[in-house]
Structure formats: structure tokens, C-alpha cells
PyMOL Python script that loads the backbone (N, CA, C, O; Angstrom):
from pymol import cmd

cmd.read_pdbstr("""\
ATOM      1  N   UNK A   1      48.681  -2.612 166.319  1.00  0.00           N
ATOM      2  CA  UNK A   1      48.260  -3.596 167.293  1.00  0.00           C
ATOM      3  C   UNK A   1      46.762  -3.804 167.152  1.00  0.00           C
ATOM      4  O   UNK A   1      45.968  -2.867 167.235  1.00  0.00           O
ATOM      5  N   UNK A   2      46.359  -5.213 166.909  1.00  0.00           N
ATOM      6  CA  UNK A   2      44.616  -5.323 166.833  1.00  0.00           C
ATOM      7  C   UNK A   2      44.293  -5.547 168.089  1.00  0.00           C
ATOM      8  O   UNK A   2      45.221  -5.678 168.887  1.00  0.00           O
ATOM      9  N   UNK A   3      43.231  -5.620 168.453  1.00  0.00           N
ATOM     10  CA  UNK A   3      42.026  -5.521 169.711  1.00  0.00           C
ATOM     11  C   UNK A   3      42.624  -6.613 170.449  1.00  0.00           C
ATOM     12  O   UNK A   3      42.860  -6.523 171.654  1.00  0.00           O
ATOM     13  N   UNK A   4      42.991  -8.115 169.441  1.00  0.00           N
ATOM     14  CA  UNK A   4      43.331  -9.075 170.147  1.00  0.00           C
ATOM     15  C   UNK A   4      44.581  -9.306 170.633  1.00  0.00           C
ATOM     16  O   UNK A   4      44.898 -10.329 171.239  1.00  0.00           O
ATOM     17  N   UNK A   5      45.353  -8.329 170.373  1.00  0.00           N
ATOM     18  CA  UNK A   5      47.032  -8.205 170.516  1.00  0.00           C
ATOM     19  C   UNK A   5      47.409  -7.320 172.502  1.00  0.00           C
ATOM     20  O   UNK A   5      48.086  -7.520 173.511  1.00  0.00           O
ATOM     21  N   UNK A   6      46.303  -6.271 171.887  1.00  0.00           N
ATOM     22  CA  UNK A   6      46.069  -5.093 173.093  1.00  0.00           C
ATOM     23  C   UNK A   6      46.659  -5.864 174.304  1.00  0.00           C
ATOM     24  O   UNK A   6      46.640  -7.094 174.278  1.00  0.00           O
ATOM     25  N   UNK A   7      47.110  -5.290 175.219  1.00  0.00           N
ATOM     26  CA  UNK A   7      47.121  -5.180 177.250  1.00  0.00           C
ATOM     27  C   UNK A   7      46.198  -5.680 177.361  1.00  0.00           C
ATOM     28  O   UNK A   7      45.183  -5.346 176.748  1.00  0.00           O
ATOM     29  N   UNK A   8      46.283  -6.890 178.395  1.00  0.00           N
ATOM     30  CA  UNK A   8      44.946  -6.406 179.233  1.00  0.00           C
ATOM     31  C   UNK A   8      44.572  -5.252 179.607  1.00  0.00           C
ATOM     32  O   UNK A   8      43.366  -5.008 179.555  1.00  0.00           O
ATOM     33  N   UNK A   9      45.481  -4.251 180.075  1.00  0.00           N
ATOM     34  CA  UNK A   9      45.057  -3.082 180.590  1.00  0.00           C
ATOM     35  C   UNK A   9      44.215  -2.475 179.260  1.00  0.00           C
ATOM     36  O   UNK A   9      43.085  -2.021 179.443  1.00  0.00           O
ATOM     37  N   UNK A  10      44.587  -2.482 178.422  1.00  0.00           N
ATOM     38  CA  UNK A  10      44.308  -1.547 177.162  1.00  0.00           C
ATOM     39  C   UNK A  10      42.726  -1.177 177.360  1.00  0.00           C
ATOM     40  O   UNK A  10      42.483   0.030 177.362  1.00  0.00           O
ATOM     41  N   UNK A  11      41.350  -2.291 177.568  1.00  0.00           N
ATOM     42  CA  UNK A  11      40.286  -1.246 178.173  1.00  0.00           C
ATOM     43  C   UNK A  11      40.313  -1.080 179.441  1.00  0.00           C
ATOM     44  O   UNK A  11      39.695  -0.056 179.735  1.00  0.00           O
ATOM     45  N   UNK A  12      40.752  -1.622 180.355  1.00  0.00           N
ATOM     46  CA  UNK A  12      40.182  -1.241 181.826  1.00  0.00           C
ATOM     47  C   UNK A  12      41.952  -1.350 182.261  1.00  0.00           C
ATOM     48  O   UNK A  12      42.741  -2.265 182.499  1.00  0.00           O
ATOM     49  N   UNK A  13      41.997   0.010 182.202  1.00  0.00           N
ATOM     50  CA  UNK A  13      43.230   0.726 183.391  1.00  0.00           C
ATOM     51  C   UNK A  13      43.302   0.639 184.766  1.00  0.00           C
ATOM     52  O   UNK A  13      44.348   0.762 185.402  1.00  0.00           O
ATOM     53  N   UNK A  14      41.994   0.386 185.333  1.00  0.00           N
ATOM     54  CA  UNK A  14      42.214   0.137 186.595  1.00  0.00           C
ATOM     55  C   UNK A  14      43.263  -0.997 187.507  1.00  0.00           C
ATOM     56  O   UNK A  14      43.998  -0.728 188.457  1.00  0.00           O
ATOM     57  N   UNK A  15      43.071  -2.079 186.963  1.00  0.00           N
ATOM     58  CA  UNK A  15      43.814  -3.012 187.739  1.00  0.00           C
ATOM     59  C   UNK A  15      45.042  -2.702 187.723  1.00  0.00           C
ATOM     60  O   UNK A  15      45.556  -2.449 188.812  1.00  0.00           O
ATOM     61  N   UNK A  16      45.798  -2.637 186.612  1.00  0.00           N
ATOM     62  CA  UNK A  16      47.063  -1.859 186.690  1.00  0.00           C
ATOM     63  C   UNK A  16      47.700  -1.229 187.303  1.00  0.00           C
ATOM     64  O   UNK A  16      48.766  -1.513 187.849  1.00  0.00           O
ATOM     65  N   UNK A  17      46.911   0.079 187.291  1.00  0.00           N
ATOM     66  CA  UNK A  17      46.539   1.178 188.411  1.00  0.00           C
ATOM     67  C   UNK A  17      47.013   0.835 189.664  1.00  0.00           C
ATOM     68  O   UNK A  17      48.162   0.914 190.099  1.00  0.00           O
ATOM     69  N   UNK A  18      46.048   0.464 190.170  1.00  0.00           N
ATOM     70  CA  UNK A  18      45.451  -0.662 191.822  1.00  0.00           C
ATOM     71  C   UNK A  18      47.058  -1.513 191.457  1.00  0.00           C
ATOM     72  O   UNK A  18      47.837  -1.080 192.306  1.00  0.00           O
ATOM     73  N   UNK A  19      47.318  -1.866 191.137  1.00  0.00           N
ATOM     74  CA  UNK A  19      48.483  -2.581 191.335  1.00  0.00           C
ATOM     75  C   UNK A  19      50.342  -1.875 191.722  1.00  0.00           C
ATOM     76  O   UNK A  19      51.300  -2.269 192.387  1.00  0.00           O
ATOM     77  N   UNK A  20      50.096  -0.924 191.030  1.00  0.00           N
ATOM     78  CA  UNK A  20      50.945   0.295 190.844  1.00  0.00           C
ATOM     79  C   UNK A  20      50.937   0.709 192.098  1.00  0.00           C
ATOM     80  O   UNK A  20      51.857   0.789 192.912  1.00  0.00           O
ATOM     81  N   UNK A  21      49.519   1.030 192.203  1.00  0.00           N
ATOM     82  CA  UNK A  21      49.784   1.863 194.221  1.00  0.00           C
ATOM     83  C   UNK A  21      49.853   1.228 195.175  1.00  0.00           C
ATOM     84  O   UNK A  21      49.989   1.678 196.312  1.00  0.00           O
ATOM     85  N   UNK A  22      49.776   0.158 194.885  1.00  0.00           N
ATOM     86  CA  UNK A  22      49.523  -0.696 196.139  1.00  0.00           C
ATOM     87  C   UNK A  22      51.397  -1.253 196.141  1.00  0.00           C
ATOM     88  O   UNK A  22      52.044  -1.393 197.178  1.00  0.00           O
ATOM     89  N   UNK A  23      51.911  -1.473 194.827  1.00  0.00           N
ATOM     90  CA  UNK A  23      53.065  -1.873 195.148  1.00  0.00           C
ATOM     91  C   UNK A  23      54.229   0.126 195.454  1.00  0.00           C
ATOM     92  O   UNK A  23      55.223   0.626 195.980  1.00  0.00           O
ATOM     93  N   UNK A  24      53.722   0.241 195.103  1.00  0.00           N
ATOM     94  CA  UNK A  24      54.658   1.825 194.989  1.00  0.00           C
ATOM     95  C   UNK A  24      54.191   2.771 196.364  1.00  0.00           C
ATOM     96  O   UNK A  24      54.915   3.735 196.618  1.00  0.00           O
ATOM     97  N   UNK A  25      53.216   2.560 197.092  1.00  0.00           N
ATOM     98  CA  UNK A  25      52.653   3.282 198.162  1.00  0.00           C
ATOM     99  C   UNK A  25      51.750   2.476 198.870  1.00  0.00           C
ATOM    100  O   UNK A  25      50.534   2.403 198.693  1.00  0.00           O
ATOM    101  N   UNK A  26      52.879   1.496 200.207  1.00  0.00           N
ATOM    102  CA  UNK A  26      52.308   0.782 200.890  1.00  0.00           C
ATOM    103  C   UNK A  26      51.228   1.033 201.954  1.00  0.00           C
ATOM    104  O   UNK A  26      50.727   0.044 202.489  1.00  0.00           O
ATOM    105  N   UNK A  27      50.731   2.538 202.393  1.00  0.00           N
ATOM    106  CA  UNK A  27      50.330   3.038 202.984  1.00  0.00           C
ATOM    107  C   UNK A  27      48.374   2.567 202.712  1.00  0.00           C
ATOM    108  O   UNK A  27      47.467   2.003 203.325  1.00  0.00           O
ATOM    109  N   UNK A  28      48.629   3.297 201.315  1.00  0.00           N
ATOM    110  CA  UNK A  28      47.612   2.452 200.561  1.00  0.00           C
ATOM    111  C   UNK A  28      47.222   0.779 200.032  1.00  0.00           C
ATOM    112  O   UNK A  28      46.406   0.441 199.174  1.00  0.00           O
ATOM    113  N   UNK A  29      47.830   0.194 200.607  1.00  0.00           N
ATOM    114  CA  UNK A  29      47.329  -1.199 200.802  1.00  0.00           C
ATOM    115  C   UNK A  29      46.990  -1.797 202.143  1.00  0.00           C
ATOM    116  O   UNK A  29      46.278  -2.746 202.471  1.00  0.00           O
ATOM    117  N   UNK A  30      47.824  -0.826 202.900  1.00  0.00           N
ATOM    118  CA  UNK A  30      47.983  -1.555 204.464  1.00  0.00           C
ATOM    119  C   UNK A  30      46.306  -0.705 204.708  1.00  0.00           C
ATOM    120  O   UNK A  30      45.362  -1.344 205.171  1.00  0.00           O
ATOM    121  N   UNK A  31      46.169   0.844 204.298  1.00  0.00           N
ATOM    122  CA  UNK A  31      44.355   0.797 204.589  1.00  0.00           C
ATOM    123  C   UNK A  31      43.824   0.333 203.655  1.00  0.00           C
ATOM    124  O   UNK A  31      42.854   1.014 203.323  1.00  0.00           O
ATOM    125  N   UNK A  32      44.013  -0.662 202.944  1.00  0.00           N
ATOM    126  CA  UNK A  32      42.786  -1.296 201.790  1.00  0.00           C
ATOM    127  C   UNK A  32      42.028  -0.406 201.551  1.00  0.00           C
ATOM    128  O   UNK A  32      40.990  -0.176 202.172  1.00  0.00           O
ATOM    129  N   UNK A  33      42.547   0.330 200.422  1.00  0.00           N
ATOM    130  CA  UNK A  33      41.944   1.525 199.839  1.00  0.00           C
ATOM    131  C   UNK A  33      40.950   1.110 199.282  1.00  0.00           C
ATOM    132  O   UNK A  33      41.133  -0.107 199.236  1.00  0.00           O
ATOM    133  N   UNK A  34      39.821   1.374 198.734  1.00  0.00           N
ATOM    134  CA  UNK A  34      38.628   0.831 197.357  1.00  0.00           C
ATOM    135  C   UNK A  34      39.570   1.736 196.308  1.00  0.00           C
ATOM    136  O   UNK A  34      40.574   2.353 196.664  1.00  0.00           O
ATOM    137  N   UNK A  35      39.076   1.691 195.032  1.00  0.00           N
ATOM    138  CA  UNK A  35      39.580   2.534 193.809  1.00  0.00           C
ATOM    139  C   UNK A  35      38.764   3.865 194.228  1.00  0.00           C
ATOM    140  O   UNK A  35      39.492   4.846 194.076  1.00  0.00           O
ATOM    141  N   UNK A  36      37.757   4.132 194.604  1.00  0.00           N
ATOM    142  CA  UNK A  36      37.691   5.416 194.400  1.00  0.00           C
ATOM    143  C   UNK A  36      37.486   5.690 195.903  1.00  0.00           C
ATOM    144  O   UNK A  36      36.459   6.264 196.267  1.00  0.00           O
ATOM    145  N   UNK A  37      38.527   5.259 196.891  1.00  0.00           N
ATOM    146  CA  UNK A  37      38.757   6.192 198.371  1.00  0.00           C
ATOM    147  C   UNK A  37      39.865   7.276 197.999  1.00  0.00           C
ATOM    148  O   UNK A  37      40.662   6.934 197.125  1.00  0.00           O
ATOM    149  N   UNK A  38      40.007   8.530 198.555  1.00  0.00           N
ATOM    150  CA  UNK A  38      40.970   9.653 198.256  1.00  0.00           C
ATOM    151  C   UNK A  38      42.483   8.820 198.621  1.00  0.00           C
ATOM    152  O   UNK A  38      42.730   8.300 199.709  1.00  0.00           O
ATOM    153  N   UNK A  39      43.182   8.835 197.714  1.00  0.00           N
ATOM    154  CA  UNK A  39      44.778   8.341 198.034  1.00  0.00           C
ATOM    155  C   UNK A  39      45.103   9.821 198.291  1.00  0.00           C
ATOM    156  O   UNK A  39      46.064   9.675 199.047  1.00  0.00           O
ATOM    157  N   UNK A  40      44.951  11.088 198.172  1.00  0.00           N
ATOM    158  CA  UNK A  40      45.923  12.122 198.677  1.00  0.00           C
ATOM    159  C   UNK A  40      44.886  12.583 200.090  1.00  0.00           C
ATOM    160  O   UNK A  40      45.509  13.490 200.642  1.00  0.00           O
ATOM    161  N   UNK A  41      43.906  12.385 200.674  1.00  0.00           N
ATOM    162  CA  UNK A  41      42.950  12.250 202.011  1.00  0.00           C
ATOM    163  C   UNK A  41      43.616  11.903 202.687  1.00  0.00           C
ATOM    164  O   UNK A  41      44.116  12.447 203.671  1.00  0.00           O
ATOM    165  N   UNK A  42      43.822  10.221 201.963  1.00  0.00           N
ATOM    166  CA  UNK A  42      44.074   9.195 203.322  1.00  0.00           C
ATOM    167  C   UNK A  42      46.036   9.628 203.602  1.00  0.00           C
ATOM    168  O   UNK A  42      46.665   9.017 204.467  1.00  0.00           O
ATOM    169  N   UNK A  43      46.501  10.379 202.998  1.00  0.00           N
ATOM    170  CA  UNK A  43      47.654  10.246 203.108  1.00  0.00           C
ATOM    171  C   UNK A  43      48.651   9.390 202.480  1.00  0.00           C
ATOM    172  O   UNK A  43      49.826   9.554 202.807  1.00  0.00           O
ATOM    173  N   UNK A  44      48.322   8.434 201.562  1.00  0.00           N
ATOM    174  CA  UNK A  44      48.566   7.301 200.945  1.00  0.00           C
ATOM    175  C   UNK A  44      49.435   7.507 199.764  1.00  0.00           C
ATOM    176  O   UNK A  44      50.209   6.647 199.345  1.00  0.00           O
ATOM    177  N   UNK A  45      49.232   9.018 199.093  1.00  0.00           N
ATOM    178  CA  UNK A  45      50.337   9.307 198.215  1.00  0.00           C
ATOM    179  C   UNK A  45      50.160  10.942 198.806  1.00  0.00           C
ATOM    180  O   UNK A  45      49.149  11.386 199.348  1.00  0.00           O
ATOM    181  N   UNK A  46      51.464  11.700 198.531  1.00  0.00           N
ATOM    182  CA  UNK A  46      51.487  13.118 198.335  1.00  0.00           C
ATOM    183  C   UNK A  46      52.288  13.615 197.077  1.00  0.00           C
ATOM    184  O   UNK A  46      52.764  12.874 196.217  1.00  0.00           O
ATOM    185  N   UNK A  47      52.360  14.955 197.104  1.00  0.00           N
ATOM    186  CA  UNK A  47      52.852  15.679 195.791  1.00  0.00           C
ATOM    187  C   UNK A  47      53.856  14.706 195.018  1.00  0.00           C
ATOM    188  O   UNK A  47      53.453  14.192 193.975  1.00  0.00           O
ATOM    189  N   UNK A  48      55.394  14.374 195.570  1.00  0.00           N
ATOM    190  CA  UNK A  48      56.250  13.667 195.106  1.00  0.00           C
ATOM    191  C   UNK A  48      55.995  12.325 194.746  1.00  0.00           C
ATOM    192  O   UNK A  48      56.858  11.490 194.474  1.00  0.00           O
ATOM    193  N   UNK A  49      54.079  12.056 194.763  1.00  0.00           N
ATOM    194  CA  UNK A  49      54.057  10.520 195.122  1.00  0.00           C
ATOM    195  C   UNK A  49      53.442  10.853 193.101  1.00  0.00           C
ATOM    196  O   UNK A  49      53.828  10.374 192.034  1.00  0.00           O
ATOM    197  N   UNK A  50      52.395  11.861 193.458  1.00  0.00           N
ATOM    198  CA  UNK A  50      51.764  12.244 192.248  1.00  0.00           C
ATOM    199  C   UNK A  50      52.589  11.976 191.111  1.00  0.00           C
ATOM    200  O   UNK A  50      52.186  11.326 190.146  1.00  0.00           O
ATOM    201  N   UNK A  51      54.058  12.600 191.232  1.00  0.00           N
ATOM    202  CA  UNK A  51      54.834  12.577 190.369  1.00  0.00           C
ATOM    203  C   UNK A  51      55.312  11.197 189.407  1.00  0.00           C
ATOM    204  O   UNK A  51      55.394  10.900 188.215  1.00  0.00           O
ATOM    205  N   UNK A  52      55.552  10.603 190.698  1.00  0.00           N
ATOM    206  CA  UNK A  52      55.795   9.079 190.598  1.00  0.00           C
ATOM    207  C   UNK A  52      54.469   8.252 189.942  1.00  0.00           C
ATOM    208  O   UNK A  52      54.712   7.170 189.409  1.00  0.00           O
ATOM    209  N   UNK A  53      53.098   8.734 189.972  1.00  0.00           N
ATOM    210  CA  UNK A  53      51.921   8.125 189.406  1.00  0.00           C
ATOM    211  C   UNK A  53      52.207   8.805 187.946  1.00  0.00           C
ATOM    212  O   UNK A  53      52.664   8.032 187.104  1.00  0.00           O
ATOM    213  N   UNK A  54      52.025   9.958 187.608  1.00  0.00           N
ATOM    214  CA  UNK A  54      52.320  11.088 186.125  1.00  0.00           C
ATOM    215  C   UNK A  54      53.468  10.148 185.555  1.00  0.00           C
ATOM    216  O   UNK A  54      53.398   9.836 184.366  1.00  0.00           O
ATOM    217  N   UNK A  55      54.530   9.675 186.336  1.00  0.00           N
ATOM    218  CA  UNK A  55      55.585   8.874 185.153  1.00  0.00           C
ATOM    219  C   UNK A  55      54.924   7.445 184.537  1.00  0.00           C
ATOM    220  O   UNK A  55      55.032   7.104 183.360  1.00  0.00           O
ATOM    221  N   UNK A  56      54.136   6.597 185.705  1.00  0.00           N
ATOM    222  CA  UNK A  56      53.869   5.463 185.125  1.00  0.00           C
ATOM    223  C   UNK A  56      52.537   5.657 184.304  1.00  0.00           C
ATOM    224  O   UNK A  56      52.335   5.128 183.211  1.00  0.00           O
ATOM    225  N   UNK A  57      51.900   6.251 184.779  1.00  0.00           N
ATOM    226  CA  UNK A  57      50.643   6.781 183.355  1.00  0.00           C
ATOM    227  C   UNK A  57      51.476   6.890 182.512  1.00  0.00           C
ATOM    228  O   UNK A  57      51.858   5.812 182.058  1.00  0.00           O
ATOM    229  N   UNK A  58      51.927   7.767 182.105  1.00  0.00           N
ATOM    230  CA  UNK A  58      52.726   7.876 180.676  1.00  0.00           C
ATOM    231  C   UNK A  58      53.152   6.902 180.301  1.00  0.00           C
ATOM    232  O   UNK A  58      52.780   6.634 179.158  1.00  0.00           O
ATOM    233  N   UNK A  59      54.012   5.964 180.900  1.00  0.00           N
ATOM    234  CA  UNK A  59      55.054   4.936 180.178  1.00  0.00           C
ATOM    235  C   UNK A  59      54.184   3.664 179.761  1.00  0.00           C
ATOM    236  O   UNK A  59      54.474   2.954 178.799  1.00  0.00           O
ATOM    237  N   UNK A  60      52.413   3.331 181.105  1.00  0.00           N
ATOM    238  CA  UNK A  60      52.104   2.310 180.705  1.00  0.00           C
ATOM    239  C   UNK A  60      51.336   2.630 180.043  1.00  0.00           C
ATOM    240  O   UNK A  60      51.182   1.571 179.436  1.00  0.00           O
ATOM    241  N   UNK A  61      50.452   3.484 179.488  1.00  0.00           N
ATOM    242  CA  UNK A  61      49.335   3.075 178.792  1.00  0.00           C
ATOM    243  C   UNK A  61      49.572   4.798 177.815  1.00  0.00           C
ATOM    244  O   UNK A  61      48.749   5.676 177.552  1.00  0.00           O
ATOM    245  N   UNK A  62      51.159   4.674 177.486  1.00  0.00           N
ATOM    246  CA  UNK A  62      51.121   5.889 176.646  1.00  0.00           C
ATOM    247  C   UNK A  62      50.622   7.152 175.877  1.00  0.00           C
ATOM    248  O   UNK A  62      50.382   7.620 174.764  1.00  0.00           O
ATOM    249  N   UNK A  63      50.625   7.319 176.832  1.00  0.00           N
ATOM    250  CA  UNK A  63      49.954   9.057 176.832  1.00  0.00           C
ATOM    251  C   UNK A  63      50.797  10.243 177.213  1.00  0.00           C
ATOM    252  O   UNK A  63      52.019  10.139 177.102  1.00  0.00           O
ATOM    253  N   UNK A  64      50.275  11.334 177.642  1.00  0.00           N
ATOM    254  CA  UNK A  64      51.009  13.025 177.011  1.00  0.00           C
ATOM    255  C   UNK A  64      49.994  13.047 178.338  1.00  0.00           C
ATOM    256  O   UNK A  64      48.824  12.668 178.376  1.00  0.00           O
ATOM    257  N   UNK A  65      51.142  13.840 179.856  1.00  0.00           N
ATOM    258  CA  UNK A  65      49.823  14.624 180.816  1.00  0.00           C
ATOM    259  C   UNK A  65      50.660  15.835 180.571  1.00  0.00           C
ATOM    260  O   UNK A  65      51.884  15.752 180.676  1.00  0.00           O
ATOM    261  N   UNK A  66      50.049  17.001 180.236  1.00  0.00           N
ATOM    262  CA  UNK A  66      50.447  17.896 180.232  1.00  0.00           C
ATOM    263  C   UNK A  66      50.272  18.487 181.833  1.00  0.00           C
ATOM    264  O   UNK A  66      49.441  18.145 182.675  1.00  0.00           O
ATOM    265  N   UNK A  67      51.495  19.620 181.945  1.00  0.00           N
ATOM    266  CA  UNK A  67      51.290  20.174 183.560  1.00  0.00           C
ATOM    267  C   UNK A  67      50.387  20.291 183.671  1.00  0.00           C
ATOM    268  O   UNK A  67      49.917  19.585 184.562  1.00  0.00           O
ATOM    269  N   UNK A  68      49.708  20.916 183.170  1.00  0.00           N
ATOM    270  CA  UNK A  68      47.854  21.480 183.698  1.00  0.00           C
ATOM    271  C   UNK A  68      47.200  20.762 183.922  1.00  0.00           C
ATOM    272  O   UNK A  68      46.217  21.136 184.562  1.00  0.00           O
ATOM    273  N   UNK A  69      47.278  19.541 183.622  1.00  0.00           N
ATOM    274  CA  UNK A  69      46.770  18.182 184.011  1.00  0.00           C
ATOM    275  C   UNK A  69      46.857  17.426 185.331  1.00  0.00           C
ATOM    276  O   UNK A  69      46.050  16.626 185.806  1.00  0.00           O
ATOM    277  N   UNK A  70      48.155  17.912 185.871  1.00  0.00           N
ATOM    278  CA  UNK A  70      48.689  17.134 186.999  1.00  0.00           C
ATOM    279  C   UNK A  70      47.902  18.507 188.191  1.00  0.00           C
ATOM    280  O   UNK A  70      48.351  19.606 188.517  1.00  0.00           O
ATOM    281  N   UNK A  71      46.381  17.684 188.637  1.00  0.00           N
ATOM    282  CA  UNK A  71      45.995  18.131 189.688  1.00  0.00           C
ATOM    283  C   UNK A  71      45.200  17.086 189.890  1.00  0.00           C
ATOM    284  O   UNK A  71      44.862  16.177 189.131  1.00  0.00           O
ATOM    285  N   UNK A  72      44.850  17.393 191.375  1.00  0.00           N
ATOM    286  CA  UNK A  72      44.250  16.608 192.504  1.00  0.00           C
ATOM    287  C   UNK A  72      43.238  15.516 191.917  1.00  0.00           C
ATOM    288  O   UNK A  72      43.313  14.291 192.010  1.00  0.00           O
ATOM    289  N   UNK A  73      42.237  16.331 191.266  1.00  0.00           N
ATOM    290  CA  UNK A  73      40.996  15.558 190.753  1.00  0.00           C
ATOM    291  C   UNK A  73      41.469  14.436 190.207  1.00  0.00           C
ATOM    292  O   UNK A  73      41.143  13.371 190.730  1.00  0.00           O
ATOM    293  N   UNK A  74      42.396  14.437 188.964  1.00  0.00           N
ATOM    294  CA  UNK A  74      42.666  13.487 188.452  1.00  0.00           C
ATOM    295  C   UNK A  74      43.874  12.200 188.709  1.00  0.00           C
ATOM    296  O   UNK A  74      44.125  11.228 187.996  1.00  0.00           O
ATOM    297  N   UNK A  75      44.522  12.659 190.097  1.00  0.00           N
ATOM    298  CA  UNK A  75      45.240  11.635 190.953  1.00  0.00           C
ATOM    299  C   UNK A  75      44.346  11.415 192.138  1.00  0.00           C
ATOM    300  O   UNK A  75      44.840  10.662 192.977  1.00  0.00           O
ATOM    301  N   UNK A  76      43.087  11.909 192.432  1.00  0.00           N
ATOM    302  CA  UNK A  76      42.662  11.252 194.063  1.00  0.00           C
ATOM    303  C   UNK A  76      42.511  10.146 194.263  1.00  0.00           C
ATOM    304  O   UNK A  76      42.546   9.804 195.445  1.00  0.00           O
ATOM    305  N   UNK A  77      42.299   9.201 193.319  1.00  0.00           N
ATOM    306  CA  UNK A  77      41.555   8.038 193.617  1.00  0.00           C
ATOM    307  C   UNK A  77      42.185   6.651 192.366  1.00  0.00           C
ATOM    308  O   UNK A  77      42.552   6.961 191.232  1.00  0.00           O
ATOM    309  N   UNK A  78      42.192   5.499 192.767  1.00  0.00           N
ATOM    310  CA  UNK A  78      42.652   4.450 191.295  1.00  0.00           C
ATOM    311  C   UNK A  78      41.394   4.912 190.416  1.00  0.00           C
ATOM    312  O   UNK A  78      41.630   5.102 189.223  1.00  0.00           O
ATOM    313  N   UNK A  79      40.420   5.063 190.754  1.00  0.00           N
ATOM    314  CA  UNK A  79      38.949   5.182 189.773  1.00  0.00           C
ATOM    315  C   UNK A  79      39.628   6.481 189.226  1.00  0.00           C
ATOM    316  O   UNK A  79      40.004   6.244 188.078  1.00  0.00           O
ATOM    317  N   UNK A  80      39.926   7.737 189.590  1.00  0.00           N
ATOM    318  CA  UNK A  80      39.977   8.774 189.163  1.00  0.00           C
ATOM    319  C   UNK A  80      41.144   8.779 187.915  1.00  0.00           C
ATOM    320  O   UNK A  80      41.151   9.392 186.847  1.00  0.00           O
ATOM    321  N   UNK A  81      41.745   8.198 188.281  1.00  0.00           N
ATOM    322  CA  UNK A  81      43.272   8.189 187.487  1.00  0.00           C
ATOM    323  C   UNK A  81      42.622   7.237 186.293  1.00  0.00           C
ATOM    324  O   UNK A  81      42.794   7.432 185.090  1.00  0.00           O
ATOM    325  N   UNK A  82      42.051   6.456 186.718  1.00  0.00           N
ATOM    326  CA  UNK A  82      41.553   5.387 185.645  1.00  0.00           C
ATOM    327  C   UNK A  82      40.710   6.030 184.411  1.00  0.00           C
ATOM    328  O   UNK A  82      40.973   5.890 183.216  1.00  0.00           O
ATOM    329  N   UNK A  83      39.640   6.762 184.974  1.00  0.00           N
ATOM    330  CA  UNK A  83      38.620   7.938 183.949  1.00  0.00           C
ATOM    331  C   UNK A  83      39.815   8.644 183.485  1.00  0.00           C
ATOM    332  O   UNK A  83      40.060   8.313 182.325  1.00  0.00           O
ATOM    333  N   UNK A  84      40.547   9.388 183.894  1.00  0.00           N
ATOM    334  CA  UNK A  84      41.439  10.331 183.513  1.00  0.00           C
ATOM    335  C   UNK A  84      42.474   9.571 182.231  1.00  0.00           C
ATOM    336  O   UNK A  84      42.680  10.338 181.291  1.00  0.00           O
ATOM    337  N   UNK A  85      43.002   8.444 182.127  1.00  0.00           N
ATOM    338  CA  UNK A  85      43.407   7.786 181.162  1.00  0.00           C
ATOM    339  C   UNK A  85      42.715   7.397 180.432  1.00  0.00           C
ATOM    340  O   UNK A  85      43.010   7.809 179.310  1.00  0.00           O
ATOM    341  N   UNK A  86      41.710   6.648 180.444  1.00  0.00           N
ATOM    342  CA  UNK A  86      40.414   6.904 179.057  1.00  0.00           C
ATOM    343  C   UNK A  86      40.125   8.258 178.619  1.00  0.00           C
ATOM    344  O   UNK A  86      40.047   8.423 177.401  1.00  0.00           O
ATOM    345  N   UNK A  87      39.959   9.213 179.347  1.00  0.00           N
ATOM    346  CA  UNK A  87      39.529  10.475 178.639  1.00  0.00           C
ATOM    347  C   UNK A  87      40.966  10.723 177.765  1.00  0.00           C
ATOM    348  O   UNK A  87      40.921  11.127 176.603  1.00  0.00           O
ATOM    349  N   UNK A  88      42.082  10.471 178.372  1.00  0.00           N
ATOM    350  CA  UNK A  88      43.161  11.125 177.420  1.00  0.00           C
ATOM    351  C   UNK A  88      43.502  10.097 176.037  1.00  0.00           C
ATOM    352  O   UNK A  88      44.118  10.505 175.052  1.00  0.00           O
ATOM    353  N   UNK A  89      43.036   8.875 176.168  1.00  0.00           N
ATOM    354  CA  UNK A  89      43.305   7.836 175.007  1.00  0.00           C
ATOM    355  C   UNK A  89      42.414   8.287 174.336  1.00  0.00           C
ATOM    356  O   UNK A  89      42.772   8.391 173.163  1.00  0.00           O
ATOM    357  N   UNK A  90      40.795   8.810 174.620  1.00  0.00           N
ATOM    358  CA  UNK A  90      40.185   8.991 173.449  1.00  0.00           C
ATOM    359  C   UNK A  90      40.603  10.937 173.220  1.00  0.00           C
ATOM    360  O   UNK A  90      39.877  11.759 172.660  1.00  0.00           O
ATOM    361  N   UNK A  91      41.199  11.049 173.500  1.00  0.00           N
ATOM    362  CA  UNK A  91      41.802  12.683 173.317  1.00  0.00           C
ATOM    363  C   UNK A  91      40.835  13.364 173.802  1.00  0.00           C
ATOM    364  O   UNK A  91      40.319  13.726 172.745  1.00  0.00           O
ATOM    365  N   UNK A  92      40.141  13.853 174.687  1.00  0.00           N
ATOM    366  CA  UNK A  92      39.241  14.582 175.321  1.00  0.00           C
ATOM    367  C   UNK A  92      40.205  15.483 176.085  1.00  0.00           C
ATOM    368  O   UNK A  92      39.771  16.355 176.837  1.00  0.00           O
TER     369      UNK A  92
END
""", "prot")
cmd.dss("prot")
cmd.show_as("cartoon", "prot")
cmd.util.cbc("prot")
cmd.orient("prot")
């Protein structure tokens, strides 16, 4: 796939993201979250919600979270999840 073929998502994961939670965890739209307000704070996703975020990372923007991966830091926020999928596309 060349640069010009790519997702939109392919550099900026966020909107995607933001779209994902807002349709999958209405809690988080009805408080108009920003991308980087806590979604597990506000109550907006919990553990089983995490799960449900770990499947669509993987499927949309294909990547590997290994368990050790699936913690807080890197589901709190659309911003957080967003860094967290660039760091894993460039393999960090």
C-alpha cells in the first residue's frame, strides 16, 4: 500500500478512535469528552469496555497488544490510545 492508497486514519488515529467511543460508549459522548479527558475517571468505559477498545485497535489499524500492554495508561484517554498506536506501528 503507498502513502497515497493509506486510511485516512493511517497517520492520525485519533479521529477513528473518537469515533469508536463515542459510537461504542455513549456515556462518553453524552459528557463530551476532549481526547485526552480520562474515559476510565469519567466512568465512560470500564475493564470489559477496555476489552472492547484492545479488539478494535487490533482489527483497525493492525497491530499485536500484547497482555502487558492492556493497562490503564494506554486506554485512559482517545489521545492516549492514539500515542499508544503510533508507538506500536513504529514498533517501540
Amino acid at each position: 500500500m503507498t502513502a497515497s492508497q493509506a486510511s485516512p486514519d493511517a497517520a492520525h488515529p485519533a479521529p477513528a478512535i473518537r469515533a469508536f467511543v463515542h459510537e461504542q460508549f455513549p456515556l462518553a459522548a453524552q459528557r463530551d469528552l476532549s481526547d485526552d479527558d480520562s474515559l476510565l475517571d469519567s466512568g465512560a468505559v470500564d475493564s470489559l469496555g477496555i476489552l472492547d477498545l484492545v479488539g478494535f485497535l487490533e482489527s483497525r489499524f493492525e497491530i499485536q497488544i500484547a497482555d502487558e500492554d492492556v493497562v490503564g495508561e494506554h486506554f485512559d484517554s482517545v489521545a492516549a490510545m492514539a500515542e499508544f498506536v503510533e508507538s506500536k506501528r513504529a514498533g517501540i
